[in-house]
C-alpha positions as CSV (number, residue, x, y, z in Angstrom):
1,X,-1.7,-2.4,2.7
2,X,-2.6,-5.2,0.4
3,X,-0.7,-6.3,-2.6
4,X,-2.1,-5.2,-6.4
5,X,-2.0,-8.8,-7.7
6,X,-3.0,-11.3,-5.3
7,X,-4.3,-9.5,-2.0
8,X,-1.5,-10.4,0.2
9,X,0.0,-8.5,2.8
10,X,2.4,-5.7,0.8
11,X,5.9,-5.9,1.7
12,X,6.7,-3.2,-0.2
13,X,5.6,-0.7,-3.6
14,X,6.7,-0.6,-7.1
15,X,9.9,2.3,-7.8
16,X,8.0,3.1,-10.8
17,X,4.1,2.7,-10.3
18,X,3.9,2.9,-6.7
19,X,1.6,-0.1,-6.8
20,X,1.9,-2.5,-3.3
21,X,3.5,-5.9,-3.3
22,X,3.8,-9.1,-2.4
23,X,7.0,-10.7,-1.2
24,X,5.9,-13.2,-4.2
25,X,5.2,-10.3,-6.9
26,X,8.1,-7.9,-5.9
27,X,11.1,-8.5,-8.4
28,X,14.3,-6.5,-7.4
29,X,15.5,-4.1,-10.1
30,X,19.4,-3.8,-10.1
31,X,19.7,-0.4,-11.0
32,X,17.3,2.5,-11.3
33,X,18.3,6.0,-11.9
34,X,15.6,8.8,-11.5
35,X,16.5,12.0,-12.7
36,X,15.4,15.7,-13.3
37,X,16.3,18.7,-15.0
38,X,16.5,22.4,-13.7
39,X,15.4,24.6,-16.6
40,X,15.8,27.6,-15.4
41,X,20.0,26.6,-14.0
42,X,20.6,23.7,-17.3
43,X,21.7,21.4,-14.5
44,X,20.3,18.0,-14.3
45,X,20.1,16.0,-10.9
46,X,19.8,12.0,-10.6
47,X,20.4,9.5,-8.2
48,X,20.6,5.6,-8.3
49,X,18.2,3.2,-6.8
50,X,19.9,-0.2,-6.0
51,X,17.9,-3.3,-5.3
52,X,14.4,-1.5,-5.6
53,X,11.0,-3.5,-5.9
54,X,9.6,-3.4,-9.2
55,X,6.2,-5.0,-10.3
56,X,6.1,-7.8,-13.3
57,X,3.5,-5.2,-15.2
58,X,6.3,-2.6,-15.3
59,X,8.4,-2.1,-18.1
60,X,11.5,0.2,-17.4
61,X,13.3,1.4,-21.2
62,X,16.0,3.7,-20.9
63,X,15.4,6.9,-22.6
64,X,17.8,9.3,-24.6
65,X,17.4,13.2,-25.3
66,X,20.2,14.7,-27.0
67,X,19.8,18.7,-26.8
68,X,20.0,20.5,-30.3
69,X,22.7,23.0,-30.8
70,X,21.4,26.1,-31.5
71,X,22.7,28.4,-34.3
């Protein structure tokens, strides 16, 4: 596998684009959490990432939803 940016040999793929890299394009990320929801229970399930490869094209934003109380 060759990296995205340069051609290299890959050392290892983005956590959020699955793109290969380079030892020289890889970036660690301190902290990534991935998560999903379970519609039909209303429990959510997440685990942390630490130290994963990130690309210098990615940019990771921490998003909020706030469920609406019904009435």
């Amino acid at each position: 596998m060759r990296c995205w940016f340069c051609q290299s040999e890959a050392r290892g793929t983005c956590a959020a684009c699955g793109r290969a890299l380079c030892h020289e394009h890889a970036h660690a990320h301190d902290e990534l959490t991935l998560a999903k929801s379970d519609t039909s229970t209303g429990y959510t399930s997440y685990y942390n990432v630490y130290g994963a490869l990130k690309c210098e094209d990615c940019r990771l934003e921490w998003r909020y939803d706030i469920p609406r109380k019904e009435s």
